[in-house]
C-alpha positions, 0 to 999 in steps of 0.5 A: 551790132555784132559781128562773128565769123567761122574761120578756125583760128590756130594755136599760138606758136609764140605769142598769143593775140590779145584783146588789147592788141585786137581792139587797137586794130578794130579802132582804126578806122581811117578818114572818117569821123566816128570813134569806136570806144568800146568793144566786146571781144570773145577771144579765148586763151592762147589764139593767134588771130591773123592781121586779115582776120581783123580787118576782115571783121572791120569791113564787114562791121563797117558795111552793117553800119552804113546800113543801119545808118542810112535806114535811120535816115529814111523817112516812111512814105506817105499817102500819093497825091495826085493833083486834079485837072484845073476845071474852068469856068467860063464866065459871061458877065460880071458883077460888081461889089463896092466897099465904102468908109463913110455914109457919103461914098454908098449915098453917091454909088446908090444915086449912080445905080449901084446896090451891092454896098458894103461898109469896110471892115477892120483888122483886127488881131488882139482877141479881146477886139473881136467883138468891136466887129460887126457880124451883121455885115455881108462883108467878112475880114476874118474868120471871126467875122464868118463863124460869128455872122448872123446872116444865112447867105451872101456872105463875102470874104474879103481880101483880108482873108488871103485866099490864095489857093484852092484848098482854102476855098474847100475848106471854107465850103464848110460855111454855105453863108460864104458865097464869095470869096475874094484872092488874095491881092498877093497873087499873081493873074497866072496863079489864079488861072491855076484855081479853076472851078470853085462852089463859091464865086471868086472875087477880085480886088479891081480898085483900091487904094491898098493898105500896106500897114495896119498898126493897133496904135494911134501913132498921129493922134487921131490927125490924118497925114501925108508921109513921102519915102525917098523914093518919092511914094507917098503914102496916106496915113489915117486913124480910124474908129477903133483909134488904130493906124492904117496907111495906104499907098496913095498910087491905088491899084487900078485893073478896071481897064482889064475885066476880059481878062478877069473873065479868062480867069474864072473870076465873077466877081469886082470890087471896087474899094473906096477908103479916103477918095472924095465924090471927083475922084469916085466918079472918075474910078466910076468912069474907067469901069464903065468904059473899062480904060484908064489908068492900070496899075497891077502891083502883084498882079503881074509877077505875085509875091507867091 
């Protein structure tokens, strides 16, 4: 930075300035927190330089560099975006998916008249397990389960996939297979009312028994176990095939009582998922999506984690 200026200095009548005498000046910067270590002066021989003139050259240093410093923190403004209108949907009957752990559960739904059965699938995060996963399915956890599937359409993205917004829906419109795609059990009824019209059907996690841990251990060697905190929640922990702990809130989550409310917000689709509930119990669950009452317990629904 340089900084000059066109004042006609006068010959020194007794002592001429000095550089030295002029740098110490320009050095004073007062209250602030830079140091000024180096300076070039062009100053000839013989020259009285007033007092005012330094300071005058100082402050007009000082303004050159607050602006230099306060355009290098400015950033370039990107691209404007401008957020769509929500585009409802208005939805008039619902349809209802299942998903099942054992042979049993889909042979007792399928004697009640129920055909959309799927088998659960597994979390899997170690890359060398991928292929431990069925790509057969109708039922997608991952996106290895949805860029490897065989089939050509009707495919369900399940919960696992964490859907919460509605970029990820068009991003994965890039899969036709992909039909449903489930939200996120994170989010909040608000939230969801905020996605509006998507090109695949939107599902929701109606009934389950939720996981809230998945660990790629036996931790109970293969023994299926009950386990209470101190605040009196119980918890089922289970290991499944591939030899992997999973532990689930025994106090399911249960909107079956609220399927209007799932049509106001552009939801088509239920699932009901069965982990560990025996045939009493699936009948009882059975019962409150009949009559659409019962026990109601939301988790996140209510407030989101979001």
């Amino acid at each position: 930075m340089t900084i000059s200026s066109e004042v006609k200095l006068e010959t020194a009548k007794k002592k001429a300035s000095t550089e030295e005498e002029i740098f110490q000046k320009i050095a004073e910067l007062g209250n602030t927190s830079f140091v000024l270590k180096h300076a070039d002066i062009d100053l000839e021989k013989n020259l009285f330089v007033p007092a005012s003139l330094v300071k005058s050259l100082k402050r007009s240093a000082i303004e050159e560099l607050e602006k230099k410093l306060l355009s290098s923190y400015l950033r370039i403004s990107g691209p404007e975006w401008k957020l769509q209108s929500v585009l409802k949907e208005k939805i008039d009957t619902l349809e209802y998916y299942f998903i099942v752990q054992t042979k049993e559960q889909k042979k007792y739904l399928e004697e009640k008249g129920y055909s959309k059965i799927l088998y659960r699938s597994y979390d899997i995060a170690r890359e060398g397990e991928l292929e431990k996963q069925s790509t057969n399915s109708l039922l997608a956890a991952n996106l290895y389960q949805i860029l490897k599937n065989q089939n050509s359409s009707g495919l369900l993205g399940n919960w696992n996939l964490n859907i919460s917004n509605l970029y990820s829906f068009k991003c994965l419109e890039c899969f036709p297979q992909l039909e449903i795609l489930t939200l996120s059990p994170e989010m909040s009824f608000e939230k969801m009312k905020k996605i509006g019209a998507t090109k695949q059907k939107k599902a929701i996690l109606a009934y389950s028994k939720l996981r809230g841990m998945y660990i790629e251990l036996d931790l109970t060697q293969g023994k299926n176990t009950m386990l209470e905190n101190q605040e009196k929640d119980t918890f089922q922990v289970m290991t499944n095939d591939l030899g992997h702990t999973e532990v689930y809130l025994e106090k399911a989550l249960n909107i079956l009582s609220k399927q209007d409310l799932i049509k106001e917000l552009g939801i088509s689709v239920v699932i009901i998922e069965f982990t560990y509930e025996d045939l009493k119990e699936m009948e009882l669950v059975l019962q409150e999506l009949r009559e659409q009452t019962g026990r109601y317990q939301a988790y996140n629904y209510e407030r989101g984690v979001y």
